[in-house]
C-alpha positions as CSV (number, residue, x, y, z in Angstrom):
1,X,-44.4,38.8,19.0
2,X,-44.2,35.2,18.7
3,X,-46.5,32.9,21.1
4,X,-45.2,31.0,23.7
5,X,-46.3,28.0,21.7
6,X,-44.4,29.2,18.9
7,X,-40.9,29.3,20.6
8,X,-41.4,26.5,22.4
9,X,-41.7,24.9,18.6
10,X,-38.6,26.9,17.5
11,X,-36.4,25.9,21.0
12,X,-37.4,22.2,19.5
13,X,-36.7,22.8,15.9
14,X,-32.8,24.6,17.3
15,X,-32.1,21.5,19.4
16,X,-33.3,18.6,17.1
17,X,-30.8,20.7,14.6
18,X,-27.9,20.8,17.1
19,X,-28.4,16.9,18.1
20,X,-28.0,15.9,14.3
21,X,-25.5,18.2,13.9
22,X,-23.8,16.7,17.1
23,X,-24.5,13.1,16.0
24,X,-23.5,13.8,12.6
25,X,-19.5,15.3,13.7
26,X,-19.6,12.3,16.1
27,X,-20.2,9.2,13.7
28,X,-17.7,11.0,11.4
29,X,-14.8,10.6,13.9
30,X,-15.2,6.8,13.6
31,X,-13.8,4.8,11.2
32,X,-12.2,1.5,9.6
33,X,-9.1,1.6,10.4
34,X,-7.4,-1.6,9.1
35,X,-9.0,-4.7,8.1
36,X,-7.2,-8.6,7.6
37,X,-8.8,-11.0,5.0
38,X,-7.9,-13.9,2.4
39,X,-5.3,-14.6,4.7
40,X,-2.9,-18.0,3.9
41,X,-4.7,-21.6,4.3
42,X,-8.3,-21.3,6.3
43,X,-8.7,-17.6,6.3
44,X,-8.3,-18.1,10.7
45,X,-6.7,-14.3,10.9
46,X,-9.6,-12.3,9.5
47,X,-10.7,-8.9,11.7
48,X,-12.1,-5.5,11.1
49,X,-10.5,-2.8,13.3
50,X,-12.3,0.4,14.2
51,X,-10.9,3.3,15.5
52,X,-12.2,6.7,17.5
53,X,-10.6,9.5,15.7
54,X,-12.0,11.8,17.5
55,X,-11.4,13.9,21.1
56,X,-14.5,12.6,22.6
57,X,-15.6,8.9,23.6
58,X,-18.5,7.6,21.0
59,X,-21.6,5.0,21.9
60,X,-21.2,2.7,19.2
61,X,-22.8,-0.3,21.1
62,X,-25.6,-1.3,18.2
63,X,-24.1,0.0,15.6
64,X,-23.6,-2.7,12.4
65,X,-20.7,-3.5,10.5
66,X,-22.1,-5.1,7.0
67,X,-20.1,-6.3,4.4
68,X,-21.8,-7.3,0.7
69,X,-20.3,-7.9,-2.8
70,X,-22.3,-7.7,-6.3
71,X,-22.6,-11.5,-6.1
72,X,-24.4,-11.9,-2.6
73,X,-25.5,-9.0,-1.2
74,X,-25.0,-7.9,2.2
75,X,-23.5,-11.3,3.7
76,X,-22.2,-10.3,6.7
77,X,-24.6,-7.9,9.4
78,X,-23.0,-8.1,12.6
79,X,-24.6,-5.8,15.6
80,X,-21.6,-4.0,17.9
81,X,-22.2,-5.2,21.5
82,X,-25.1,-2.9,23.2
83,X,-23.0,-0.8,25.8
84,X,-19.9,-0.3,23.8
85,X,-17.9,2.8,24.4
86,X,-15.5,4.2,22.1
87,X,-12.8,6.3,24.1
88,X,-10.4,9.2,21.8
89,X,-7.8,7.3,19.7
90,X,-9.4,3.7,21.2
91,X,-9.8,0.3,18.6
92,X,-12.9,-1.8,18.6
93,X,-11.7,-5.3,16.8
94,X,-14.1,-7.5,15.1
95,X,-12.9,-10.8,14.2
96,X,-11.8,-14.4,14.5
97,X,-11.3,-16.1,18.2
98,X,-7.6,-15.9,18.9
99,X,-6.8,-12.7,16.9
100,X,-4.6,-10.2,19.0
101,X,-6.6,-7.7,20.6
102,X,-10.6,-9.1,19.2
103,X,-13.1,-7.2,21.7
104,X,-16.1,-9.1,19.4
105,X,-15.6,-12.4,18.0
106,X,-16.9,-13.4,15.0
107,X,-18.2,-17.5,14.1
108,X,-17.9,-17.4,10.7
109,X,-14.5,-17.9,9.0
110,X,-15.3,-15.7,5.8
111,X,-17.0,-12.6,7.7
112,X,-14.9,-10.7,5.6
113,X,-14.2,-11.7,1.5
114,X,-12.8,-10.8,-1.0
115,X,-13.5,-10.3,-4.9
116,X,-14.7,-6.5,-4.8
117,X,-16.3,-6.2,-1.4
118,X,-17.5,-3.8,0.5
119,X,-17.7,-2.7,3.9
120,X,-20.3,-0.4,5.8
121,X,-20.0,0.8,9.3
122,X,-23.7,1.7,10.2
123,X,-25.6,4.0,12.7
124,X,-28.7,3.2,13.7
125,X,-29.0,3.0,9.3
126,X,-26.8,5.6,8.3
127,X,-23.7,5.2,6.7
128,X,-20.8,6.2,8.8
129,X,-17.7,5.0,6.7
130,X,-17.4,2.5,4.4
131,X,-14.2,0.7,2.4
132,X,-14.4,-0.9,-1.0
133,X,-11.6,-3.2,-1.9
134,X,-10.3,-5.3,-4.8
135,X,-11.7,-2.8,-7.1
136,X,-9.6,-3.7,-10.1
137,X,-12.2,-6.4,-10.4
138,X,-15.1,-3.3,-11.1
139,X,-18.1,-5.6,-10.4
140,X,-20.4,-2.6,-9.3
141,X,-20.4,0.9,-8.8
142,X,-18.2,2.2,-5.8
143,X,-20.7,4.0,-3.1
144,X,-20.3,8.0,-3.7
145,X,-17.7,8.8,-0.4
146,X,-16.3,5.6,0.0
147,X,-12.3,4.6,0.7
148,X,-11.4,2.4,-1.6
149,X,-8.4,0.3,-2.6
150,X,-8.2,-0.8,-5.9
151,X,-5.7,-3.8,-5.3
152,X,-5.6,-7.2,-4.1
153,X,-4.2,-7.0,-0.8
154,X,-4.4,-10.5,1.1
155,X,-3.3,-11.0,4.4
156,X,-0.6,-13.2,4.7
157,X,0.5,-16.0,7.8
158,X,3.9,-16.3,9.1
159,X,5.5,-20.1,7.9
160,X,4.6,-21.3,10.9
161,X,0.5,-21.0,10.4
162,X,0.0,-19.1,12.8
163,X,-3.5,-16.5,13.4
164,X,-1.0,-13.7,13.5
165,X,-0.5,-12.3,9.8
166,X,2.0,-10.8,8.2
167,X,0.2,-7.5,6.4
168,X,-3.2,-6.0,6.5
169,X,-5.0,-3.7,4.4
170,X,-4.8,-0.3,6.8
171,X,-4.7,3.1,6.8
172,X,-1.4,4.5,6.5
173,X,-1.7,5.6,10.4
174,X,-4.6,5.8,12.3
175,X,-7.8,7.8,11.0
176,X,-5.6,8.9,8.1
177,X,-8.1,10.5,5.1
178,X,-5.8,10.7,1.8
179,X,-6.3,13.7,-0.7
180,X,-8.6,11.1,-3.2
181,X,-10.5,8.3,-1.9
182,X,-7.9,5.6,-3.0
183,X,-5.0,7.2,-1.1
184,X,-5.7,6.3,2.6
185,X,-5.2,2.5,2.7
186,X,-2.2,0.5,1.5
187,X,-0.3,-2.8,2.7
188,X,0.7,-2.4,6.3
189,X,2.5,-4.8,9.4
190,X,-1.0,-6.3,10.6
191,X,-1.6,-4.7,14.5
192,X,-5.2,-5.5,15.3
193,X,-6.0,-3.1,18.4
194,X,-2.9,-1.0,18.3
195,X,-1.5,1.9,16.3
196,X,-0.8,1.3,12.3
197,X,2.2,3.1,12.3
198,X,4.7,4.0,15.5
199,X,7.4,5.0,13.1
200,X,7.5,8.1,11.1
201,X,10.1,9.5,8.8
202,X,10.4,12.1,5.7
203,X,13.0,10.7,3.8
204,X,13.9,6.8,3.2
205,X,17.5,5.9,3.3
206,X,18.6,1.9,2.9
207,X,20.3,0.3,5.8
208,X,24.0,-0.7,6.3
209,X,23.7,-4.0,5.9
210,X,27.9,-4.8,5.4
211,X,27.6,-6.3,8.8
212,X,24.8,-8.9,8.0
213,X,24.7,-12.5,7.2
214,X,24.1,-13.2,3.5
215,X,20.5,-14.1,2.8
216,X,19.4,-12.9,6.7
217,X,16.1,-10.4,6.7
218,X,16.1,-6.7,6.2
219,X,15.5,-5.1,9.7
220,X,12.0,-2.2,9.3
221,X,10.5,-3.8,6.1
222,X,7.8,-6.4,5.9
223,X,6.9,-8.6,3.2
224,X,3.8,-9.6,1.3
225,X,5.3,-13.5,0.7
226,X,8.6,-12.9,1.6
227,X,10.9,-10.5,3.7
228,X,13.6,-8.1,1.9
229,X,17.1,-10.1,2.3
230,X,20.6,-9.2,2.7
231,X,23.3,-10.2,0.0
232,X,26.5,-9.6,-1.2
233,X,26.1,-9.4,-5.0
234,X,29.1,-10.6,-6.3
235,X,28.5,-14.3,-4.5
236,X,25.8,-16.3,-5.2
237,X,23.5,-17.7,-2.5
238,X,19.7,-18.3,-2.0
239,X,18.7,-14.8,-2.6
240,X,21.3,-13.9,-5.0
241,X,20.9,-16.6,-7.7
242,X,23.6,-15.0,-10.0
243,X,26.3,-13.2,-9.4
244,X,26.2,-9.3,-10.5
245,X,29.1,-6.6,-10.4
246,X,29.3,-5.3,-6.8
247,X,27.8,-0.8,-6.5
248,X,30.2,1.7,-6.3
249,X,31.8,1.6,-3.2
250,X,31.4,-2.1,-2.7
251,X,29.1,-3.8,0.2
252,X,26.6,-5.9,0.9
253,X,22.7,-4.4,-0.6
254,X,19.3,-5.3,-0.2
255,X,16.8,-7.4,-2.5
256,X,13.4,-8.7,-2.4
257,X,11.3,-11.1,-4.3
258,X,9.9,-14.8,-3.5
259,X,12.2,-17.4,-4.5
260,X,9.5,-20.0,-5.7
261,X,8.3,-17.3,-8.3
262,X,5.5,-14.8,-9.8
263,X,5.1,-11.7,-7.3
264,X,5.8,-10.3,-4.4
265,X,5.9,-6.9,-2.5
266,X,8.0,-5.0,0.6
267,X,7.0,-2.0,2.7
268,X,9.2,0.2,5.2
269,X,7.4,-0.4,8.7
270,X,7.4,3.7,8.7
271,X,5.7,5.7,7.1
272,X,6.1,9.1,5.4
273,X,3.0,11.0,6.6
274,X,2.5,14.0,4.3
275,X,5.5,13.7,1.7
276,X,8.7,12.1,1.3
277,X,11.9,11.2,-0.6
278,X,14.3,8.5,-1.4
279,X,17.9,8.3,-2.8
280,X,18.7,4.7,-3.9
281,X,20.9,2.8,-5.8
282,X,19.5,0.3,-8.3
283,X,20.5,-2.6,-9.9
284,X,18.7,-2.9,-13.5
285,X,19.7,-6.0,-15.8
286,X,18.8,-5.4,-19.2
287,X,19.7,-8.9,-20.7
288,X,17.4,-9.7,-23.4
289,X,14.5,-12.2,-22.1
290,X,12.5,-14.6,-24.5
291,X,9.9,-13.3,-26.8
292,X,6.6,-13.4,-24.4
293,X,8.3,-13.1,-21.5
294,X,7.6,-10.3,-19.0
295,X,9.3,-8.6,-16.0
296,X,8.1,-5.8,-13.6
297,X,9.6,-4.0,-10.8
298,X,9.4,-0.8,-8.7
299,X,10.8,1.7,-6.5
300,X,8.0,3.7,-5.0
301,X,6.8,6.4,-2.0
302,X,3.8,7.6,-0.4
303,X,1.5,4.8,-1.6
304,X,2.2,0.9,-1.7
305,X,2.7,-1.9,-4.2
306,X,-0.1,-4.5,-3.3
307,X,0.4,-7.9,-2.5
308,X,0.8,-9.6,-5.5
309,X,2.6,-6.7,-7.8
310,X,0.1,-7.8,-10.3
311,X,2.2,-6.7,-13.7
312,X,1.5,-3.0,-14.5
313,X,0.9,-2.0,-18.4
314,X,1.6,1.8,-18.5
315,X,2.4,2.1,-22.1
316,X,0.0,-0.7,-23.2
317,X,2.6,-2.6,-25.2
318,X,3.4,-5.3,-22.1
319,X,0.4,-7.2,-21.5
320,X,-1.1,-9.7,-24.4
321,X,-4.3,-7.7,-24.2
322,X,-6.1,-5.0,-26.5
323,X,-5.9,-1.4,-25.8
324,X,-8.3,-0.5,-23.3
325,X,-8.2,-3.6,-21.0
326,X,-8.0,-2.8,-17.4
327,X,-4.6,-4.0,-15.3
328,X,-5.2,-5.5,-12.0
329,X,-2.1,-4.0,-11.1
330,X,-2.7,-2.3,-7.9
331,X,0.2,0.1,-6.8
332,X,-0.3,3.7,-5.7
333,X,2.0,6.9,-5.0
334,X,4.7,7.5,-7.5
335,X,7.2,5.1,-8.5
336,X,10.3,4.6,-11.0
337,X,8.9,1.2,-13.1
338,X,11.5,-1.0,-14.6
339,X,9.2,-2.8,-17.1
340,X,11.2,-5.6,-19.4
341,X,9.5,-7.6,-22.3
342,X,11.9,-9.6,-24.9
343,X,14.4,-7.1,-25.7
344,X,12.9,-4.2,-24.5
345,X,14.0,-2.9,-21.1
346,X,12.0,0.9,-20.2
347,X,12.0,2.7,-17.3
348,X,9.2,4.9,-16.5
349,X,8.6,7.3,-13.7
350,X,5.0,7.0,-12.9
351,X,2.4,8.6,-10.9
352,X,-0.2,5.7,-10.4
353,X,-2.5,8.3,-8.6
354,X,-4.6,6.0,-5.8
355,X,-4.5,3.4,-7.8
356,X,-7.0,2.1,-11.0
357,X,-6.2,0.8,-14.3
358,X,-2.3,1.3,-15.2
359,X,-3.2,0.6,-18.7
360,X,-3.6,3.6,-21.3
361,X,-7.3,4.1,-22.9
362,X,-7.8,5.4,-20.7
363,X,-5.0,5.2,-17.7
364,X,-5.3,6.3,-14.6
365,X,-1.7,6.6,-14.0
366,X,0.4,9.2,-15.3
367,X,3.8,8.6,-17.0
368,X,6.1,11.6,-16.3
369,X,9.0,10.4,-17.8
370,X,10.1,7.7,-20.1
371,X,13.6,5.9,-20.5
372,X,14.5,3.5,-22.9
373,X,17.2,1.1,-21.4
374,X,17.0,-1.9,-24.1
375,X,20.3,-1.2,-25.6
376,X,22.6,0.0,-22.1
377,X,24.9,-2.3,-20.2
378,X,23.1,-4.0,-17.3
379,X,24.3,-1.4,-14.5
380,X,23.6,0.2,-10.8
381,X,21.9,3.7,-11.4
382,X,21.1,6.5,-8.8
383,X,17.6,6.9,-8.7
384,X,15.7,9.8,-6.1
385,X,11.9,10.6,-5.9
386,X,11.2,14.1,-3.5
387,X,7.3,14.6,-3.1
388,X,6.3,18.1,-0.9
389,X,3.5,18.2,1.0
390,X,1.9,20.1,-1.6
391,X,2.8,17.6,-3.9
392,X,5.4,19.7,-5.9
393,X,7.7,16.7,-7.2
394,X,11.4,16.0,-8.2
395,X,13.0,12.7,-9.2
396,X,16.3,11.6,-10.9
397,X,18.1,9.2,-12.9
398,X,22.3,9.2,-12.7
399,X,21.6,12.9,-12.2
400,X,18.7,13.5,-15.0
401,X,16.3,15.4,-12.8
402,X,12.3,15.2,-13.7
403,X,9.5,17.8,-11.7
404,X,6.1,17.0,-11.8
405,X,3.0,18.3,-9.3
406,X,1.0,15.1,-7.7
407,X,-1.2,15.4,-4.8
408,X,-1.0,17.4,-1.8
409,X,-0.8,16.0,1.8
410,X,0.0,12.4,1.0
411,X,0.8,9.6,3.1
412,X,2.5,6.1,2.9
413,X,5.6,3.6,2.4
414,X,9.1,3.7,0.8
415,X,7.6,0.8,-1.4
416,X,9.3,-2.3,-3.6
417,X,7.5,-4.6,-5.5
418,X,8.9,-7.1,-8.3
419,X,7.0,-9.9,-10.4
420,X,8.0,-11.6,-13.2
421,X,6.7,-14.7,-15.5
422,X,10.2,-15.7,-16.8
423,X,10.8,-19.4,-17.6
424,X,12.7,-21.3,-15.0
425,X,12.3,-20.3,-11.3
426,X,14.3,-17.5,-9.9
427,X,15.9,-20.0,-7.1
428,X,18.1,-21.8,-9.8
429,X,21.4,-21.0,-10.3
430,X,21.7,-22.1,-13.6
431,X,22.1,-19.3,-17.2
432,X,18.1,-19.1,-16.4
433,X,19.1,-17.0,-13.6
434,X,21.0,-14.4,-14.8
435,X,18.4,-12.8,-17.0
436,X,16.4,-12.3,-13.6
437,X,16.6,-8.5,-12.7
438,X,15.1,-8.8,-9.1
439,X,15.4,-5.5,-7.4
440,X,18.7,-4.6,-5.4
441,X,19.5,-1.5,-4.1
442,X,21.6,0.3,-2.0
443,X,22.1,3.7,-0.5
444,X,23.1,6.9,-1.7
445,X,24.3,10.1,-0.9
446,X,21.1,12.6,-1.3
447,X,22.0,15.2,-3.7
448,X,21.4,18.8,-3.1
449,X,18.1,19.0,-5.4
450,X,16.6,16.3,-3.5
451,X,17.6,18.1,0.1
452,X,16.3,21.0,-0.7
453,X,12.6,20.1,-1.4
454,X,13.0,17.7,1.6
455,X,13.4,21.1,3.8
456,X,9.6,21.2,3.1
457,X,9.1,18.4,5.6
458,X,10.4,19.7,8.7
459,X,8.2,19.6,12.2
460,X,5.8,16.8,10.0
461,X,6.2,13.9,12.6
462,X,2.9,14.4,14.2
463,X,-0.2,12.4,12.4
464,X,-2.4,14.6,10.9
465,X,-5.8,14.0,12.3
């Protein structure tokens, strides 16, 4: 029979094992939930939102939030106010004076950088969470357990310079953990101390825009540079530097790119929250550009396109550099990429995973289907994308139907992103402009393949915790 010494020892042992146990579920519950950084001009806008996952309050008062990078080291240490309580589904914001919501603020203007950084909630010296970013840059090893996001994803002002910014790197909705540690953060509507996403959907269907003033802003979709705009096709106007054959049907359609040139990107401001679809129509010019140049766009779901739709290389033949070389391109989910080089015009349907190199040798995207458009009329085309939420897939082109498997239980936008490095700017309304093939699109009517793995997604509106 054990001594009273003894069990008093083991009654220690038991409880120091139940209050690490206990510490260890709580510090889990917390996490980075959206951050802002490299926003336009001084960088005034930058914050680091945490969020209480969990259905209990959490003492985080002393806890650190450090950010280093391969160059510097840790750069940024900054204590959490002694006292601070976190309540269930609650937002602690670090940042800049005069950002919306900041419970802490920061001093210094570049708390949080860019080039491959990363950033470490701490307890008392153990790792909580932590979020690596701009990884296409591959500077150092990414921490074992960390989110990361492979893109460039700065934050961008409104015009008129003010703190408030246009995106932020964010979960997809708040607490969201994606199947691979690339697939919970993407471009978001920046809300510092309020939810990520209020607006949830399974399927992504383009507005009636007939009513709209030509060149006016696409209600529910946000902009890296610039907001999606409405335009009739067949007139030309600021948006719609050349004139193009109006879809079947007729009306007014969407498009989206920056009008003083390279890249630019455009989210839904819902979010698909464990699979999705689409049924668009597309507008693909396949006029022959010059020798070198280079054009990019996508249609994509349940991931997003980064800031800067840095040009993808999926088959290695598009960028000017040897097999092997990693892309900065940063889009996730799965897309269908319209990729045009001199006269070649190819549309691939890719699955760019959570993101990493696009470029083959090795990729890791995944090209499901390939489409060689160099040699058809410039023409709208019908294009769907159906994901399950356990990632059993289905996408078509004018009826050519693709299945694929991708991951399980993923999250994220209806997605657009476009660059190009064409000579002339995309503004003129000169001949330069009508070799552009900026994406338009339009709805249309979901066919029956495309319902029928959407019936997967019904009673899905609640966030996954």
């Amino acid at each position: 029979m054990p001594s009273s010494r003894q069990l008093n020892k083991l009654a220690v042992f038991v409880a120091l094992i139940v209050f690490c146990l206990c510490c260890r579920g709580a510090t889990a519950q917390v996490v980075i939930n959206e951050v802002s950084y490299d926003d336009s001009g001084t960088d005034n806008g930058s914050f680091v939102e945490i969020f209480n996952k969990g259905a209990t309050p959490i003492a985080i008062g002393g806890w650190q939030l450090q950010g280093s990078n391969n160059a510097s080291g840790t750069y940024t240490d900054i204590a959490i106010n002694p006292g601070t309580n976190l309540a269930p589904g609650g937002y602690y914001v670090i940042g800049l004076t005069g950002v919306t919501n900041v419970n802490q603020v920061v001093a210094t203007a570049n708390f949080v950088q860019d080039n491959m950084e990363t950033l470490t909630l701490l307890n008392s010296g153990t790792v909580v969470n932590q979020l690596v970013y701009e990884t296409n840059k591959l500077s150092y090893a990414i921490p074992e357990g960390a989110d990361v996001v492979w893109s460039n994803d700065q934050s961008i002002e409104t015009a008129s310079g003010s703190i408030t910014v246009r995106n932020s790197m964010a979960r997809y909705f708040d607490g969201y953990q994606g199947p691979k540690p690339g697939s919970s953060f993407g471009m978001r509507p920046s809300t510092p101390g309020a939810a990520n996403a209020t607006a949830f959907m399974t399927s992504y269907t383009p507005l009636n825009v007939n009513a709209m003033a030509n060149d006016s802003v696409v209600p529910g979709m946000t902009g890296s540079f610039v907001n999606p705009r409405v335009i009739d096709p067949t007139v030309v106007s600021t948006f719609n530097p050349a004139a193009i054959p109006a879809p079947p049907g007729g009306g007014k359609v969407h498009t989206m790119f920056d009008t003083t040139g390279g890249g630019n990107s455009a989210i839904t401001n819902a979010v698909f929250q464990n699979g999705g679809s689409f049924a668009i129509k597309a507008y693909f010019n396949t006029v022959d550009l010059a020798t070198a140049e280079i054009e990019a766009s996508a249609y994509g779901l349940l991931g997003h396109p980064d800031a800067l739709f840095n040009t993808p290389d999926p088959s290695g033949t598009i960028l000017p550099t040897p097999a092997g070389t990693v892309t900065a391109a940063g889009m996730t989910g799965v897309a269908w990429l319209y990729m045009r080089k001199g006269t070649t015009a190819t549309l691939y349907l890719v699955d760019a995973n959570d993101g990493g190199n696009s470029a083959p040798d090795p990729a890791d995207w995944s090209i499901l289907a390939t489409l060689d458009l160099s040699t058809a009329a410039s023409a709208w085309h019908d294009l769907t994308i159906s994901v399950s939420p356990t990632g059993a897939g289905a996408a078509s082109f004018d009826g050519q139907t693709f299945t694929f498997t991708t991951d399980a239980g993923l999250a994220g936008n209806f997605y657009v992103g476009y660059r190009e490095s064409i000579a002339g700017n995309p503004v003129s309304t000169n001949a330069v402009a009508a070799t552009f093939s900026t994406p338009r699109w339009t709805a249309v009517p979901e066919p029956s393949a495309l319902g029928l793995l959407a019936l997967g997604f019904i009673a899905l509106r609640r966030p996954r915790r």
